[in-house]
N, C-alpha and C positions, 0 to 999 in steps of 0.2 A: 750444140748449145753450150753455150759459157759458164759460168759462175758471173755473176753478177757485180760481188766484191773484189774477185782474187783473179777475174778474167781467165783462170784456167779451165782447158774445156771439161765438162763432166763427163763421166764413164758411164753406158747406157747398159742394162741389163738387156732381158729376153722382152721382145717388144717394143724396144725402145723406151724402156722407161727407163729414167735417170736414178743414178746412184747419188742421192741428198736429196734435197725435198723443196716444195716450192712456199716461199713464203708471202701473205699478204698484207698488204699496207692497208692504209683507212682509206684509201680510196677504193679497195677491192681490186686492185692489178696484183698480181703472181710475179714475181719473181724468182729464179732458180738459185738456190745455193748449195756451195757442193760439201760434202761429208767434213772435208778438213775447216772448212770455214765456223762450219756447226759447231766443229768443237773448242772452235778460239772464243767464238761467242756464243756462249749455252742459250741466252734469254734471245725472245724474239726481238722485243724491243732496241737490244745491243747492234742484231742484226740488222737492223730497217736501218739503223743511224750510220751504219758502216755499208751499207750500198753505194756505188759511184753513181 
């Protein structure tokens, strides 16, 4: 799985669960973004407008 913004792949914990977290839009789809991304852009809002 990607990051969404930065296309670099995310790091998966025990289970396969991803290191960063999934954010979602007004339409209710999930997108992944990973740890570093989160922290360039704190708010979610910043995040959704900076998706490719």
């Amino acid at each position: 799985m990607k990051c969404e913004i930065c296309s670099n792949k995310l790091n998966e914990a025990f289970l396969q669960k991803i290191i960063g977290t999934y954010v979602k839009d007004e339409k209710g789809k999930k997108h992944a973004v990973c740890f570093e991304c989160q922290k360039k852009f704190p708010k979610k809002d910043e995040l959704l407008k900076s998706i490719r």
